[in-house]
C-alpha positions as CSV (number, residue, x, y, z in Angstrom):
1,X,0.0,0.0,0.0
2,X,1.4,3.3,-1.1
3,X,0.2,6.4,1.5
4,X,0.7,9.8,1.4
5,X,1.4,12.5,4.1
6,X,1.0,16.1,3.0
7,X,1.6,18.5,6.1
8,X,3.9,21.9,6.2
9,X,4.9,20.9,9.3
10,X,7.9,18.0,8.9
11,X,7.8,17.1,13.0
12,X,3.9,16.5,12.4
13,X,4.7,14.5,9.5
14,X,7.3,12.3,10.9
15,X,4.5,11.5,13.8
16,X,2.2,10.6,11.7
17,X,4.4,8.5,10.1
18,X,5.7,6.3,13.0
19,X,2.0,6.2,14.0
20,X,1.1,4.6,10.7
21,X,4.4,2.4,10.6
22,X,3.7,0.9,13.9
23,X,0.1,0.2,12.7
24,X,0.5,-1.4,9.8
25,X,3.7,-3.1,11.7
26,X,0.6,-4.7,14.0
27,X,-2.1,-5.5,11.6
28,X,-0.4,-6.2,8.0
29,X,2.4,-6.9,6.3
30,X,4.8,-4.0,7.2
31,X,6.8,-4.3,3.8
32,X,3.2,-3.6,2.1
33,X,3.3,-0.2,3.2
34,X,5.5,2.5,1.7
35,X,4.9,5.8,3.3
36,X,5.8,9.4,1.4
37,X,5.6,12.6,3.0
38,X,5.1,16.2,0.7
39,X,5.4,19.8,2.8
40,X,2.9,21.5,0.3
41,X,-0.2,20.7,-1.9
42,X,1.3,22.3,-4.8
43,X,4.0,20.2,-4.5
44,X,2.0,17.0,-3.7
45,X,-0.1,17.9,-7.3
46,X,2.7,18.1,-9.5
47,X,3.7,14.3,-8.0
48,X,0.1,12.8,-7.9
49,X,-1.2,10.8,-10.8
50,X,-4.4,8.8,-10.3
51,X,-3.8,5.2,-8.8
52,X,-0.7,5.9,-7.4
53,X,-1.8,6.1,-4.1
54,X,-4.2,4.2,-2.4
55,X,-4.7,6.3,1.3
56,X,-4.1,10.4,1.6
57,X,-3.7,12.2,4.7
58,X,-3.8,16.3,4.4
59,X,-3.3,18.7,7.0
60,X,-6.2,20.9,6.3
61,X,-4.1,24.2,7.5
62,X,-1.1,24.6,5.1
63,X,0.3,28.1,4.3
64,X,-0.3,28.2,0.3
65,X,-2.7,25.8,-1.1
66,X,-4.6,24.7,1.9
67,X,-5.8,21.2,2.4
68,X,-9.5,21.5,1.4
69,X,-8.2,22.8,-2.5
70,X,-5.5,20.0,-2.8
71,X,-8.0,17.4,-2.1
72,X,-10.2,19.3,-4.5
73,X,-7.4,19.3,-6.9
74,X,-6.6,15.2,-6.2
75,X,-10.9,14.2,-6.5
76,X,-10.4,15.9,-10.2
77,X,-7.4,13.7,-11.0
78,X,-8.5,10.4,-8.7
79,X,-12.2,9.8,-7.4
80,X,-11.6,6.9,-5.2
81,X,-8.8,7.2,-3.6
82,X,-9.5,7.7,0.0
83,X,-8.6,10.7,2.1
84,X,-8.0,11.4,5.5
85,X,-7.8,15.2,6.8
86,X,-5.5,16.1,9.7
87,X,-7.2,19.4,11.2
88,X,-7.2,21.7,14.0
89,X,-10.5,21.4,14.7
90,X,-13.9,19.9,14.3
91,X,-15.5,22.9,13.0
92,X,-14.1,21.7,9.8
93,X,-15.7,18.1,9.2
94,X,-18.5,19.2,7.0
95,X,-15.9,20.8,4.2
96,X,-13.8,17.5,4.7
97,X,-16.7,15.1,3.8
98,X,-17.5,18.3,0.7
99,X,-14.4,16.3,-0.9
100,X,-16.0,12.6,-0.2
101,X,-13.1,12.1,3.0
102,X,-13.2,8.9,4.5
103,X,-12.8,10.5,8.1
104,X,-10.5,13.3,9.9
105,X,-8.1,13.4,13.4
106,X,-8.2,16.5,15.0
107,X,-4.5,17.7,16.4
108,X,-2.3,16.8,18.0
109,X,-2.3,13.6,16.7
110,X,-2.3,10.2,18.8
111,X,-2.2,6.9,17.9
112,X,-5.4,6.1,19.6
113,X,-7.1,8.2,16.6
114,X,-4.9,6.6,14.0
115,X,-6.2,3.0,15.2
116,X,-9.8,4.6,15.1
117,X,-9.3,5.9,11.9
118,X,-7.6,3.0,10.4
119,X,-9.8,0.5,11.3
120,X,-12.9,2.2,9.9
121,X,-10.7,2.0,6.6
122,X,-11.2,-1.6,4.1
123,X,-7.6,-2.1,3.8
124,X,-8.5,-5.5,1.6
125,X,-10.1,-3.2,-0.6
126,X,-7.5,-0.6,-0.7
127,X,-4.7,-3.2,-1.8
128,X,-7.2,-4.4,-4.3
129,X,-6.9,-1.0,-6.3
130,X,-3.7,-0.9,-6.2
131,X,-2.5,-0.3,-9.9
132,X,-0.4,1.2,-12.0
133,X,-0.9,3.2,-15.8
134,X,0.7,2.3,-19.1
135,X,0.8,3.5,-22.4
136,X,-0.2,0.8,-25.3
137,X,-0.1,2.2,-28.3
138,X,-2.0,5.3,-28.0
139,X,-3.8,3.8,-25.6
140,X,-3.1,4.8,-22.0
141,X,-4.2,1.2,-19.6
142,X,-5.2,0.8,-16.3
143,X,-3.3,-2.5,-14.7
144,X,-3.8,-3.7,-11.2
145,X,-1.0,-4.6,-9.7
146,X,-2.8,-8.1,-8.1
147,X,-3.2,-9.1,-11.8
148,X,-0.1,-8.6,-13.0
149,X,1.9,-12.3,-13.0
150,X,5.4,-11.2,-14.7
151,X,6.9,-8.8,-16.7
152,X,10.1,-9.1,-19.1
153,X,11.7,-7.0,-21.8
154,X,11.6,-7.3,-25.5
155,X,13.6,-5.2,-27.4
156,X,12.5,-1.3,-26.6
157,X,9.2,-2.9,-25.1
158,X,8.2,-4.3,-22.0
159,X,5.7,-7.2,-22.0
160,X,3.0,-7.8,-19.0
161,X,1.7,-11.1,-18.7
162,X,-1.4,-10.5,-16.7
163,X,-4.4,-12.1,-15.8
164,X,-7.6,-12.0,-17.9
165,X,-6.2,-10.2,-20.7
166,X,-4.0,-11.0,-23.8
167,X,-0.3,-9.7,-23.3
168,X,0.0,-5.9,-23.5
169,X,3.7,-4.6,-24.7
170,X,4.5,-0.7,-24.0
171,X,6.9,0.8,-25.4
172,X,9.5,1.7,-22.3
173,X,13.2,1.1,-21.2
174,X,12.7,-1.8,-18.8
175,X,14.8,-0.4,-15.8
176,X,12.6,2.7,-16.3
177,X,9.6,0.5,-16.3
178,X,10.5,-1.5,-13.2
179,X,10.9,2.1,-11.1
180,X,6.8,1.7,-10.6
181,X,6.6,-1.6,-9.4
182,X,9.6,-2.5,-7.2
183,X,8.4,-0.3,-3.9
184,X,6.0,-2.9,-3.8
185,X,7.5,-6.0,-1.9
186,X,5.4,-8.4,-4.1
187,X,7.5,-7.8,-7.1
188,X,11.1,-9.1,-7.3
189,X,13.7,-8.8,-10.3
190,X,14.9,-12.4,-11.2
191,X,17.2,-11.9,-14.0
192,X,18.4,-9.0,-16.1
193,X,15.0,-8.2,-17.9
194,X,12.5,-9.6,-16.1
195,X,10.6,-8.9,-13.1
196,X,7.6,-11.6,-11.1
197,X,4.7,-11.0,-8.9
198,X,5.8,-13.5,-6.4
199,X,1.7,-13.6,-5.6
200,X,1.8,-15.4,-8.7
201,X,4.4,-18.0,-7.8
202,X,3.6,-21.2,-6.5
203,X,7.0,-22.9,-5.7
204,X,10.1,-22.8,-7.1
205,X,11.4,-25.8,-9.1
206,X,15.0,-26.6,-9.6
207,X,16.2,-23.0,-11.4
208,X,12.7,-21.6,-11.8
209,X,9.9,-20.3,-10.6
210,X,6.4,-22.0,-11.6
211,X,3.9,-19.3,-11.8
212,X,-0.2,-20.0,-11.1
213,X,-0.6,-20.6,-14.6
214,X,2.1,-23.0,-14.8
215,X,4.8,-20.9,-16.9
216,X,8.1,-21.9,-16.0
217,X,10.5,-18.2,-15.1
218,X,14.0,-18.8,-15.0
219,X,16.3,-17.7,-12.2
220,X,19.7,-16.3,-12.3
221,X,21.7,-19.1,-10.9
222,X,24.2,-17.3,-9.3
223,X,21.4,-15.3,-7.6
224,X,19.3,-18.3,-7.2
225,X,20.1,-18.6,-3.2
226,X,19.4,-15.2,-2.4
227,X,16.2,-14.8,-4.4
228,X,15.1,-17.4,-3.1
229,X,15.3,-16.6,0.2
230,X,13.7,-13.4,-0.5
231,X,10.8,-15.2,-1.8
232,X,10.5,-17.6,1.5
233,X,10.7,-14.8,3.5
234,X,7.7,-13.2,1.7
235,X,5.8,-16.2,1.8
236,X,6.1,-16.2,5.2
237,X,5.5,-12.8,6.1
238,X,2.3,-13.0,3.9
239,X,1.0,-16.1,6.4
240,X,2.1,-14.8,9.2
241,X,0.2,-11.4,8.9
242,X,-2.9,-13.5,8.1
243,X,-2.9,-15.4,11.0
C-alpha cells in the first residue's frame, strides 16, 4: 500500500508516520506499506497521478494551497482514492466530507485516533486498487497490480503477462519500467530483464519459478540462493500477517 502524508509541518509528519508504521507493523504486512511525505499541496499535485496512491492524509491548514483545495485538486485527477484530513478542529468536518473524505483526526495527533481511523478503513479493498498506468499504443491502460503475474523486456518494449487479458507490450526502457513496481515487496527482479509478482508463484522448481498458470521463469543461478530466500521470506511474512 502506497500512502501519502501532505503537512507543512515536517515534526507532524514524521508522527504521523511512526504512527502509521507501527500500525501497519501490527495489523499487516509492514513491507506492504510504503509511506511518502510532501510539505505543500502544490507540491503533492505536480507528483500525484491517479492510482498511485491508495490512502491520503492532508493537514487541512497549510500556508499556500490549503488542504480542502489540494483534495479538490486530487478528487479531479482520482475519485476513489480515500482521504484522511489532519485538522485543528472539528469545526471543519463538513468541508472535509464536501471532498468525499473517509474520516479526519483533529490535532495533536495520537495513535489512539490513527487506530480509530484505520480501522474504519477496508484495507482489503484498498490493496485491491492498487494499480499502475501504461501506455499501449495510444492507448493509455489501467493495470492492477494483483493481476499482474510477470513482466520481461523485448527489445525497446516491456511485455506484461497479466491475468484476464491477452499480453499488453508498451513501449518503455525496462529499468525505467521497473521504477513503478519494485516499492512494492510483491514484485522481485529475477534476471536481467524480467521482473515476477511472487503472488503469482507457487514454488520454485529446480532454477525456476512456476507461476499459477504453470509458466516456467527462469532464475539467475548465481542469484538463485538469495532470491530465493527473498521469496520464503515473503511467503512467510504473507502467512504470518494473516494469522
Amino acid at each position: 500500500m502506497r500512502i501519502a502524508i501532505i503537512d507543512d509541518s515536517a515534526d507532524d509528519g514524521v508522527i504521523i508516520a511512526n504512527y502509521l508504521c507501527r500500525y501497519f507493523h501490527e495489523v499487516l504486512c509492514p513491507e506492504s506499506t510504503v509511506i511518502e511525505k510532501f510539505e505543500s499541496g502544490e507540491q503533492f499535485i505536480a507528483h500525484f497521478a491517479e492510482g498511485l496512491y491508495e490512502l491520503i492524509l492532508i493537514d487541512y491548514f497549510m500556508h499556500t494551497m490549503n488542504g480542502l483545495d489540494t483534495a479538490r485538486k486530487i478528487r479531479q485527477l482520482d475519485s476513489s482514492v480515500s482521504i484522511i484530513f489532519i485538522t485543528a478542529s472539528r469545526d471543519y468536518a463538513i468541508d472535509c466530507y464536501k471532498v468525499r473524505a473517509s474520516d479526519y483526526i483533529v490535532k495533536p495527533v495520537t495513535y489512539t485516533q490513527i487506530v480509530e481511523t484505520m480501522s474504519l478503513l477496508n484495507l482489503n479493498m484498498l490493496l485491491e486498487k492498487q494499480c499502475i498506468q501504461i501506455a499501449c499504443g495510444r492507448e493509455q491502460l489501467k493495470v492492477f497490480l494483483k493481476d499482474i503475474i510477470y513482466c520481461d523486456a523485448s527489445g525497446h518494449y516491456v511485455q506484461i503477462h497479466a491475468r484476464g487479458c491477452s499480453l499488453l507490450r508498451s513501449r518503455i526502457s525496462f529499468e525505467r519500467f521497473i521504477k513503478t513496481l519494485l516499492p512494492y515487496p510483491q514484485f522481485l527482479v529475477c534476471y536481467r530483464g524480467c521482473l515476477v509478482n511472487m503472488d503469482h508463484m507457487i514454488r520454485i522448481e529446480n532454477l525456476d519459478f512456476v507461476t499459477s498458470e504453470g509458466e516456467h521463469i527462469p532464475i539467475r543461478q548465481k542469484d538463485c540462493g538469495r532470491l530465493s530466500q527473498i521469496y520464503y521470506n515473503y511467503i512467510f511474512s504473507k502467512v504470518r500477517s494473516n494469522q
